[in-house]
N, C-alpha and C positions, 0 to 999 in steps of 0.2 A: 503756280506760275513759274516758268521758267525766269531765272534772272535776267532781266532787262532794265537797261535803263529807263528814265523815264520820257524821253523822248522819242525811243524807238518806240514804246508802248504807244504814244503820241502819234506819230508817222504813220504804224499798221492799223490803230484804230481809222485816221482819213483815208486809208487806202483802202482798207474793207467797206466804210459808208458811204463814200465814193462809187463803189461797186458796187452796191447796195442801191444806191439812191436812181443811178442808171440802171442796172438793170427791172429793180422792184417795183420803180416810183415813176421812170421814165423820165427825169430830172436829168440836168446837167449842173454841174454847178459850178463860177468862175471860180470860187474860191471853197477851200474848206481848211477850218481850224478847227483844232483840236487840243483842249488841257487838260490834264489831270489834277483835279484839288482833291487834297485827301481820298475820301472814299467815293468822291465824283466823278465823272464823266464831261466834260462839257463839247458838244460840236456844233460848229456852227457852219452855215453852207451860205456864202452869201451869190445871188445874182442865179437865182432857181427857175425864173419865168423865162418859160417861151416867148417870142415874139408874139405870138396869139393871146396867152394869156395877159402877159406886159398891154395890149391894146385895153383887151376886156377889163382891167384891172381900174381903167380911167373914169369907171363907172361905178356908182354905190352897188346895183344892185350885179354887176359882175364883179366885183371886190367882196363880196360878200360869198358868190356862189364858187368862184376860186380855192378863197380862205376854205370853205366848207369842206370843200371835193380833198384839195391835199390834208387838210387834218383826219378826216376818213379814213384817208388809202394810210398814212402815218398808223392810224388805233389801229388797223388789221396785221399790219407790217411788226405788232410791240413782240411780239413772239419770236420772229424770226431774227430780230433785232436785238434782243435781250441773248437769243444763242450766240448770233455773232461775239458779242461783245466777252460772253461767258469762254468761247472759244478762244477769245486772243488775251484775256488776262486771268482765266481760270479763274477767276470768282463770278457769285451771284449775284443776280442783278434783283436788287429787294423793289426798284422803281423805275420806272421811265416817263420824264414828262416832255413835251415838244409845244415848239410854238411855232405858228407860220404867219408874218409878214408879208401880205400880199401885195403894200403900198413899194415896199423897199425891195422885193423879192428875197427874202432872207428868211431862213430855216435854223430853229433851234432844237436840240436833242440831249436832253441831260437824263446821264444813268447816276441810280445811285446805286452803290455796290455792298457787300457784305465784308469789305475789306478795306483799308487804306490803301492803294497803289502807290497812289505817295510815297509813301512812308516805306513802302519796300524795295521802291527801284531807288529812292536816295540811297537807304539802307546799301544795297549792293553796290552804286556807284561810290559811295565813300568807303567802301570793302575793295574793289577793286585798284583805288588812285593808293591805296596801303603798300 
């Protein structure tokens, strides 16, 4: 991984699954956050539902067929997702788990990696302020 801080690492990971979630998922999302803990990933996308889906969502059995349909397109996506993320921080991604909140409209995405990022981009950041 090229030296980065950990924020920037932060920044291009939401800006890639941002583009990601738009073009791949057809999602928009009002908000996306993004931490790095240790050898973690964490993103979260909050306010994901359409207007259509937000209606359907008022209902058990559309809250259920919602939840169902975005965890699907999610499990076919783990691949292309796991490159992304390999592409912008040069490590392996040993896991990916997602969760989807149909009640709240909110999307969860944690990678686990074969590396501390953490622990590299502080590394570099307290090399740099030297």
């Amino acid at each position: 991984m090229d030296a980065k801080l950990k924020h920037e690492i932060e920044d291009a990971v939401s800006q890639m699954m941002t583009k990601f979630l738009k073009e791949q998922m057809g999602e928009q999302a009002e908000m996306v956050d993004t931490h790095i803990v240790g050898e973690t990933i964490i993103v979260r996308f909050k306010g994901v539902l359409s207007p259509a889906e937000r209606h359907m969502v008022n209902g058990q059995e559309g809250m259920k067929l919602i939840k169902a349909l975005k965890e699907r397109l999610i499990e076919r996506a783990t691949p292309l997702l796991v490159a992304i993320i390999k592409d912008l921080t040069k490590a392996e991604g040993v896991d990916v788990h997602s969760s989807f909140d149909a009640k709240i409209g909110e999307r969860m995405v944690i990678f686990t990696l074969d590396k501390n990022l953490e622990k590299s981009a502080l590394m570099y950041e307290h090399a740099a302020s030297l």
